[in-house]
Structures are given as structure tokens and as C-alpha cells.
FIRO-253099 format. One record per residue (C-alpha): x, y, z; residue number from 1; residue in one letter. Coordinates in nm, 3 decimals, padded with zeros to 5 digits. Layout:
BEGIN
c1,c2,c3,seq,type
X,Y,Z,NUM,a
...
// end
This chain:
BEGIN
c1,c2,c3,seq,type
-00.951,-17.035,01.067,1,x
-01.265,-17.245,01.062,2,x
-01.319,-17.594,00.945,3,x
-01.555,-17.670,00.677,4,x
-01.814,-17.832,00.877,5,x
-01.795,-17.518,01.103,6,x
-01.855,-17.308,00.857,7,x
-02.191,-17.559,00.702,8,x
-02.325,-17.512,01.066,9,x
-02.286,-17.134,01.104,10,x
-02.429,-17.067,00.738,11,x
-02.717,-17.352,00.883,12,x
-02.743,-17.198,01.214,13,x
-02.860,-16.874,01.026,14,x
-03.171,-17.042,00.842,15,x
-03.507,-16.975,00.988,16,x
-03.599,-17.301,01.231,17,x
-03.837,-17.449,00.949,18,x
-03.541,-17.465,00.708,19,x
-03.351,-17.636,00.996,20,x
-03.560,-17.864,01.039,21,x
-03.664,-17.978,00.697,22,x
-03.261,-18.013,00.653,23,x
-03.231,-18.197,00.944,24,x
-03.469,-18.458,00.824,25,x
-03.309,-18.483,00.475,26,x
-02.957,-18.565,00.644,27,x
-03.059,-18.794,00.881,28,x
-03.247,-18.992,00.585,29,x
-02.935,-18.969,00.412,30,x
-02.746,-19.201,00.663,31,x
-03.047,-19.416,00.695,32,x
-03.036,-19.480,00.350,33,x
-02.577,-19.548,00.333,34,x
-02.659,-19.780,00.660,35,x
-02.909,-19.970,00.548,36,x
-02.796,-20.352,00.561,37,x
-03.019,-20.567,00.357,38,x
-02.972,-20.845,00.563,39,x
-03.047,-20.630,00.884,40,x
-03.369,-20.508,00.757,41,x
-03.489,-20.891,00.676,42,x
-03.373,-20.992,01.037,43,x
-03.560,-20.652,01.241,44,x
-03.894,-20.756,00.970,45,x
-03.859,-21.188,01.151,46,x
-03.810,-21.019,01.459,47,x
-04.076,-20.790,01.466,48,x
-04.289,-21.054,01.314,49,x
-04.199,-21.320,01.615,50,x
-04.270,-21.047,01.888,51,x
-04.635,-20.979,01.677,52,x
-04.707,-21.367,01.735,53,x
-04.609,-21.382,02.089,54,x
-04.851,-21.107,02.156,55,x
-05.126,-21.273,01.966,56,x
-05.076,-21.622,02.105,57,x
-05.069,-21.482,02.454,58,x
-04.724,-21.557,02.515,59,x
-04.620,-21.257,02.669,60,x
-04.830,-20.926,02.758,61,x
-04.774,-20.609,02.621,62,x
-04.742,-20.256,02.793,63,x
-04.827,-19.956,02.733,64,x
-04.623,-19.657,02.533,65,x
-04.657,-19.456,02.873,66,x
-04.513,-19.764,03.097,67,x
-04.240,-19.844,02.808,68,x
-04.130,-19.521,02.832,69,x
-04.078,-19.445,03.180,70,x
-03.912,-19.811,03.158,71,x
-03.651,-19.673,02.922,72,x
-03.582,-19.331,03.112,73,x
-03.534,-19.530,03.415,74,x
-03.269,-19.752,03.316,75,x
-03.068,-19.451,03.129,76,x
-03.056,-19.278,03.429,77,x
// end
């Protein structure tokens, strides 16, 4: 007998791909929004603003999408 969420992703697995997908989105904004911790957000916004002035001061040098990238597949391997 199947489980419940077996049976959700055989009845999903059916749906034409753009269906899929469009459900796929609203889920995963569905846990963004339960795991959203106010507190979080405020510290990712100082962060993000402290990393904005080091790169405007000079303080450290940016790379580029390509290099940060291939940075981040390297070290998972």
C-alpha cells in the first residue's frame, strides 16, 4: 500500500512538465515563507550591506560569477 506522499508524487509525476514546475516553485516558496526568521533576514540585509562597503572602499576585490562558481564546484568535489 502506498504512503500519502507517494501517492501526491505519482498523481504530480503525471502533470505535463510546465505544471511541475510552476508547483515546484509554489512549494518551495511555501517553506521560504514557514522559515523565514525575522531576525535572520535583518542579520543576511547588515551582512550583505558590510560586504557592499568593503567592495566600494576597496577593501577586498571581487570576482567574477564564472570564477565564483568554479570556486564552489571545486571545493564540493
Amino acid at each position: 500500500m502506498s504512503t500519502l506522499p507517494q501517492e501526491l508524487e505519482d498523481t504530480v509525476m503525471r502533470l505535463p512538465a510546465r505544471l511541475r514546475a510552476e508547483l515546484a516553485v509554489r512549494l518551495i516558496a511555501s517553506l521560504e515563507q514557514e522559515t523565514t526568521d525575522a531576525d535572520a533576514e535583518l542579520e543576511w540585509i547588515a551582512e550583505a550591506e558590510r560586504r557592499a562597503e568593503e567592495l566600494s572602499t576597496g577593501a577586498v576585490e571581487g570576482i567574477s560569477a564564472v570564477e565564483a562558481l568554479a570556486k564552489a564546484r571545486a571545493a564540493l568535489r
